[in-house]
C-alpha positions as CSV (number, residue, x, y, z in Angstrom):
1,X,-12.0,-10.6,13.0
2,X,-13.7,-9.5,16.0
3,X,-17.0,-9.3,16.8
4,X,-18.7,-5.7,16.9
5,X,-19.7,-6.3,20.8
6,X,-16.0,-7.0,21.5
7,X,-14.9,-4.0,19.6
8,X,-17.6,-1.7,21.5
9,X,-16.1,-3.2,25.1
10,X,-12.4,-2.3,24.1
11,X,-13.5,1.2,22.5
12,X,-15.3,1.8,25.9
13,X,-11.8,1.0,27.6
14,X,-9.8,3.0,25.3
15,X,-12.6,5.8,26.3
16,X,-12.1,5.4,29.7
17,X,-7.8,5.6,29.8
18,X,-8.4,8.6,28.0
19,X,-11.1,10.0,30.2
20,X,-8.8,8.8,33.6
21,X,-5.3,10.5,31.9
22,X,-7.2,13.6,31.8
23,X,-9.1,13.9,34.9
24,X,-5.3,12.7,36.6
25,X,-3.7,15.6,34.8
26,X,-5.9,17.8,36.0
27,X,-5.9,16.8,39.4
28,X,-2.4,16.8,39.9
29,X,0.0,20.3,39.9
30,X,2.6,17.5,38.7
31,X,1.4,14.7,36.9
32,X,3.8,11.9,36.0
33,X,4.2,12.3,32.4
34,X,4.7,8.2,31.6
35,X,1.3,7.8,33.3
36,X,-0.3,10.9,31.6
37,X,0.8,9.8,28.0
38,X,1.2,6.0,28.5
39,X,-2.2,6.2,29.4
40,X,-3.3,8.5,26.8
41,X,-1.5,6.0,24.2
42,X,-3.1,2.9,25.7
43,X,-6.6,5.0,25.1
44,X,-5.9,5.9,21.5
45,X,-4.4,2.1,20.8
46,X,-7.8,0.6,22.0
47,X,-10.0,3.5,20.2
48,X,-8.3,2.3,16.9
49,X,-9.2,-1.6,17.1
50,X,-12.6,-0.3,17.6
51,X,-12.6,1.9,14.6
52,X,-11.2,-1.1,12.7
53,X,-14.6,-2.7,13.2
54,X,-16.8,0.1,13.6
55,X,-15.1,2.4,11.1
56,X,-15.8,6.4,11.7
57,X,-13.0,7.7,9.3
58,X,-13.1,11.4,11.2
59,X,-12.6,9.6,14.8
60,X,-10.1,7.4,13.0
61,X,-8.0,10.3,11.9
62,X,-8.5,11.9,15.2
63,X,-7.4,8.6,17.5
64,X,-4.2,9.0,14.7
65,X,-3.2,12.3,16.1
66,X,-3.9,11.2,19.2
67,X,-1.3,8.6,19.9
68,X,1.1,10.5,18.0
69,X,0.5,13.1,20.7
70,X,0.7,10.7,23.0
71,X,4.1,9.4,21.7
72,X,6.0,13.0,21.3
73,X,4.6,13.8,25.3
74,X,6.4,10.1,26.2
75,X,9.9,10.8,23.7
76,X,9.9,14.4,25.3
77,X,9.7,12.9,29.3
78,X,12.2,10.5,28.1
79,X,14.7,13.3,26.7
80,X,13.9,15.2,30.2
81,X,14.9,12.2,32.3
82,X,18.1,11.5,30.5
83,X,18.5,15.2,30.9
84,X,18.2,14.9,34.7
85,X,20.8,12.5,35.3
């Protein structure tokens, strides 16, 4: 198990990939869609571990939909890019 400092440090990570994904979305009229939800995955991964130590069952269930947002945007840009060739 880790510690609950630990767990704050990679929940503040997780905050921050989610926090850079958006502000590089909105920055961008294109955004690279692997960065945007690769980013947005990695963010929601590291939320979780921190909510496996310090549990908040609502932010838990919201980090869930999350990454499963995260993983449909990254199948779709996958689709696309077969699409393309």
């Amino acid at each position: 198990m880790i510690s609950h400092t630990l767990a704050n440090a990679i929940g503040f990570c997780g905050t921050a990939c989610i926090i850079f994904a958006y502000a590089y979305t909105t920055k961008l009229d294109r955004p690279n869609p692997f960065i945007q939800h690769g980013v947005n995955l990695l963010g929601a991964a590291l939320l979780t571990v921190s909510l496996l130590v310090n549990m908040n069952p609502a932010s838990f269930v919201l980090e869930f939909f999350w990454a499963a947002i995260a993983i449909w945007g990254l199948v779709k840009a996958l689709r696309n890019r077969s699409n393309a060739k």
